[in-house]
Each structure stands twice: as C-alpha cells, then as structure tokens.
N, C-alpha and C positions, 0 to 999 in steps of 0.2 A: 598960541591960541588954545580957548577950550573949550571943549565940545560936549556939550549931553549927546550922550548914547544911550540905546534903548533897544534891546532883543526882546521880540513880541514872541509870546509861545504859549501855546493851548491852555497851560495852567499854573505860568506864573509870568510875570513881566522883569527882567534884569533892566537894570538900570547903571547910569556910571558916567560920571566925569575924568573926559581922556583931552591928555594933548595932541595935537595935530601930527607928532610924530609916534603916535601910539600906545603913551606911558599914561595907565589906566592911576589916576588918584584919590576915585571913592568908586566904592559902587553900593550898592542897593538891590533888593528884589522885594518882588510883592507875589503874595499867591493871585489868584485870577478865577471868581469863582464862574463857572458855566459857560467860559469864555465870553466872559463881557466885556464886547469893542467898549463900550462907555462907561466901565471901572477904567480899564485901560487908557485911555485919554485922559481920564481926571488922572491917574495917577503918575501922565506923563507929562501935565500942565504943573504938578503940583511940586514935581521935581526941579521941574523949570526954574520955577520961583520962587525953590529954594537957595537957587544955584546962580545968581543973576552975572556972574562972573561968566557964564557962557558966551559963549560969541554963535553958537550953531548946534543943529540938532541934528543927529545921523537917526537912521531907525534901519536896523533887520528885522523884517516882517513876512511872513508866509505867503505862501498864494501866488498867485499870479500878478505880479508888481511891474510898474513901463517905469523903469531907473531912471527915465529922463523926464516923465511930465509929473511921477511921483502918484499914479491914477494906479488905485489897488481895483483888479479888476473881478477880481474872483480870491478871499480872504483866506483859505486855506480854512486852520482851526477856527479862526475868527471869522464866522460868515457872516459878524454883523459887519464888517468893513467892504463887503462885496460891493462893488460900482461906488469904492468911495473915492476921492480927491482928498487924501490924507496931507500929502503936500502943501495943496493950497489951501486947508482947514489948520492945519498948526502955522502956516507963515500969517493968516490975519489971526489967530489967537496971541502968539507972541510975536511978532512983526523981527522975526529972525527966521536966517536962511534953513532949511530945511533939504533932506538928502534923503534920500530911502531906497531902499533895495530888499531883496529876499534873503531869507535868512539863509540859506544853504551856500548862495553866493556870496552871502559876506565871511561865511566860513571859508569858501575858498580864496577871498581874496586876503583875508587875514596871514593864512596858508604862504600866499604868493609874496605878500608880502614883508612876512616876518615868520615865517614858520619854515617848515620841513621842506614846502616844494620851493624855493626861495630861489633854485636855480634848474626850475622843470619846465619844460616848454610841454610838458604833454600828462595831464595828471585829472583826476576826479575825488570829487568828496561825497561823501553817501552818510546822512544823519540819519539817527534813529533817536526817537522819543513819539509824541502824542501820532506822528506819522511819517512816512520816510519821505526825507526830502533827499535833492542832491545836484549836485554844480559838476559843470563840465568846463576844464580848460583844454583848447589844443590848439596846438601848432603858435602856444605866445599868444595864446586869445582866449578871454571869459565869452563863454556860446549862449546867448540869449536867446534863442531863434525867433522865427517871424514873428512869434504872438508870447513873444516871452514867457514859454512854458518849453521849454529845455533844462531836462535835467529832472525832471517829476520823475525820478525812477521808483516811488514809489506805487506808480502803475503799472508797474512791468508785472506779467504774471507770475506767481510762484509754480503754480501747475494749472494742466487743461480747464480750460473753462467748460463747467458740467450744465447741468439743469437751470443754477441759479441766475442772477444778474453777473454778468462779467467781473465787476469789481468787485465779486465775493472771491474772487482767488488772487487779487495783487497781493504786491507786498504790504500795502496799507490794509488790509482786511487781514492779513496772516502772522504778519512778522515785527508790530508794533511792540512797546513795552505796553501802551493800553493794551494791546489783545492780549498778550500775557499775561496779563493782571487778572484781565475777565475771564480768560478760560480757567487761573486757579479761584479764583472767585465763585464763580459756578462751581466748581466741582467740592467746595469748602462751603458753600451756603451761606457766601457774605456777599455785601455788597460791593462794586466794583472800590467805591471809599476807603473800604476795608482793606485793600490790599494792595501790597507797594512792591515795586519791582526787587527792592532789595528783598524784604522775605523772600518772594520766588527762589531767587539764587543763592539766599542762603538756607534753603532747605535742600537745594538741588546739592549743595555742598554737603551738606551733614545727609545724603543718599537717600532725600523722600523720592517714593519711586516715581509719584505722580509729577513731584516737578522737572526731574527729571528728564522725566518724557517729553513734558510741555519745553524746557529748553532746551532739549534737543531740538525739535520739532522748530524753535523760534529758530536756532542756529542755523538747522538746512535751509529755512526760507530764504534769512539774510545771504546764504553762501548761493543759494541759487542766480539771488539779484546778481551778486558780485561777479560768479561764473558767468551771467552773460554779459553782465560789465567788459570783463577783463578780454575778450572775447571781439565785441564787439566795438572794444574805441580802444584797445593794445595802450593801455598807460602807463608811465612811468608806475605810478603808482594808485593805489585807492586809500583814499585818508577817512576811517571812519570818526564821525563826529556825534555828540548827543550826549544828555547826563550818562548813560552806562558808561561808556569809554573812562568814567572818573574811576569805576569798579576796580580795586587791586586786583590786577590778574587777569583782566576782561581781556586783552588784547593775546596771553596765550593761551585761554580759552576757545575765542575765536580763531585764533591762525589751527590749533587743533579740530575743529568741527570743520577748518576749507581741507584740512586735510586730504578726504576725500575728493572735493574737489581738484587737487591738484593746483592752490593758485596763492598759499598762504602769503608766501613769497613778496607776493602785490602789496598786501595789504598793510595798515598800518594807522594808528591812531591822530588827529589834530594835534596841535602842539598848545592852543592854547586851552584846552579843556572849554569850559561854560564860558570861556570869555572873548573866544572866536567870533561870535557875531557880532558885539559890540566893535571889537576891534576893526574886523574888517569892514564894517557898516560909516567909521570914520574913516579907513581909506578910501571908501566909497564919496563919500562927502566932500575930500581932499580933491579926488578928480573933478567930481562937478563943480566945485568951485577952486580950483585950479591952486590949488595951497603947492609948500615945498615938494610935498611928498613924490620920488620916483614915479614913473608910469610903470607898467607892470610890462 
C-alpha cells in the first residue's frame, strides 16, 4: 500500500510517497511563505493528484492535534489551522482515508519504530526549528495527556520569569533557530530574511565573537530544557530532532555545551533526519487503520 505523507512546518511543507512498511519512494518540499494554512492545503491536494496510486494520507502537523478525531485544535506555527477538522476537510476533498498526528510524536514514533529507541521502553525526543516541540514515551507508551498537549517542552522555562509576559523566558522565546537568526539579525542590521541558521554557525566556527556568544547562549537554553528533562522523566534516552541535527558535527557540539550540565551521555540525535515525521506519521496511519505494521 501507498501512502502520501506530509510534514507541516512553519516554513516549508515536506512531502512523500511511502509504503506502509516505511520504505520512502519520492519525496518533495515546498517553501511556505508567512505560514499559509491555505498554500499548504493546495499544495497537499495537489500532491494528491499527482499521486493517484495512493491509497491514504498520513500528516505530521504541530499544535495541539486529537490522533483520533484528526481536530487540530490549537495549530502551533500554522494558526490559520486553529479549531480546524483537518481530517474531515481532506477525507471529503479526496474521499481517501486520512491519519494525522503531531509532528514531534511522529518523530517519536518513527524512532520507536524503526530508529535508535526500537527496543526502549522509556525515552523522549525534543525538536528544534521554527519552535521546540517534543514527545514523551514511558513505560511502552506514547503520552498524549488529557488535552493532548504533552510533551510542549518548548514551554518549559529557560530562566526565572522577570517583569515580562511568562513566555518571554521559555524555551520557544529563547532557544529557537528563528531566535537565533533574529538576535544576529538585529545585531547585523538585516532582516530576519536575511539570515539562516547556517551562517550563524558558520561564523561561530571561523570565531565571530558575536555568534559565538549568541550560540552559546542558544546551547545553554537547549541544555537547560534537557537538564530538566533528564531529571525529571529519568530516560533511556533524549533523541534530539530538527533541520540542525543534519549540521556535521552538531551532535559533538551539543553533547560539549551539556557538558556542564553533566548529562551529554543521554543525549543523542533522530535516526531519520528530515524524514522522521513523514515516517512516523505513516506509522501512525498504520495503527489507525490497522495495516501489518507491529504495535509499539
């Protein structure tokens, strides 16, 4: 069987036809300008019907997502999907079965699936890009909680909350690669357009002092998250996920800056790089509609 897959993300849309047992046979992206729910749609109808060999549609999508009625309730980067019925808007557009989940959870279940934690009964993944996202397994079980918003560790604080609004100190306000971008942005007189994550890091390579600073600065945030991660849910592991993880070198980088922390040990990158949420987005699919695929 074959499945369109679709990783929704703040500024770009991945795409991809996979088989039901995981084996990815195109894929696709689109940039995504201003995060527009409805570029997105047209550009996931259009895939469709390039593709008519599919049989079902997975989607990893941000925000606060109910895996079982497919009701995005709160869209993350995409606020135009807020209080939408994603589900039953692509099942009457293409009158094919439909799956969705959150993207940090189908990184984990990829993980679980076919990756690194494949025999962990007790592990978390923690994404970094447009904002942090992040999936909790324990005890043999993916944690949705009551209102399925388990796992938003990117509201966890990086330090005391001062004068401002509270979510001026999570990790979504501190430790993004967008923050990154705009604190050298500001401080270089461009616009946030202007400036890509990879510059930063590779000027912090060739010893600009400024970026320097700013990735250090990014690094403690993340390491803070993970220190109280590691802390407080004792995991096998923590699998970080996100375009940087593609970075050569990004992973002894990182275990370098937990140093301090004392936790590098934990830590560790996704197996499938950019193609984790698709993947596990079709395992997701698999359960809801009961295909061969193992249960987790």
């Amino acid at each position: 069987m074959k499945i369109a897959a679709f990783d929704i993300g703040g500024t770009a849309l991945k795409m991809g036809v996979i088989t039901s047992d995981g084996k990815i046979l195109e894929k696709g992206k689109q940039p995504i300008s201003d995060s527009d729910g409805e570029q997105i749609l047209q550009a996931i109808l259009t895939w469709i019907a390039a593709h008519p060999e599919c049989e079902g549609i997975a989607i990893s999508a941000p925000g606060y997502v109910n895996p079982h009625t497919g009701f995005i309730e709160m869209g993350g980067a995409i606020r135009k999907f807020d209080n939408f019925a994603i589900k039953a808007w692509l099942e009457e557009q293409t009158q094919l079965p439909v799956a969705i989940e959150n993207d940090a959870n189908c990184v984990l279940l990829a993980e679980r699936w076919q990756g690194k934690a494949a025999e962990m009964a007790n592990f978390l993944v923690l994404t970094i890009g447009t904002g942090i996202g992040g999936a909790i397994f324990c005890n043999n079980q993916l944690v949705h909680g009551a209102r399925f918003r388990a796992g938003e560790f990117g509201y966890m604080l990086t330090e005391r909350a001062g004068p401002r609004d509270v979510p001026h100190y999570t990790m979504n306000a501190t430790c993004t690669m967008r923050v990154l971008r705009q604190y050298y942005a500001d401080y270089a007189g461009k616009s946030l357009e202007e400036v890509t994550g990879e510059e930063v890091f590779e000027r912090y390579d060739a010893g600009d002092v400024v970026c320097q600073r700013l990735v250090t600065e990014f690094f403690n945030g993340i390491g803070t998250g993970l220190y109280n991660l590691v802390n407080l849910f004792d995991p096998q592991k923590i699998l970080v996920g996100g375009g940087i993880v593609e970075r050569p070198g990004f992973l002894a980088l990182l275990r370098e800056h937990l140093a301090w922390f004392s936790i590098g040990e934990y830590v560790d990158t996704v197996s499938h790089g950019n193609d984790a949420g698709l993947i596990g987005a079709v395992y997701h699919f698999n359960q809801q509609y009961r295909s061969h695929t193992r249960d987790l």
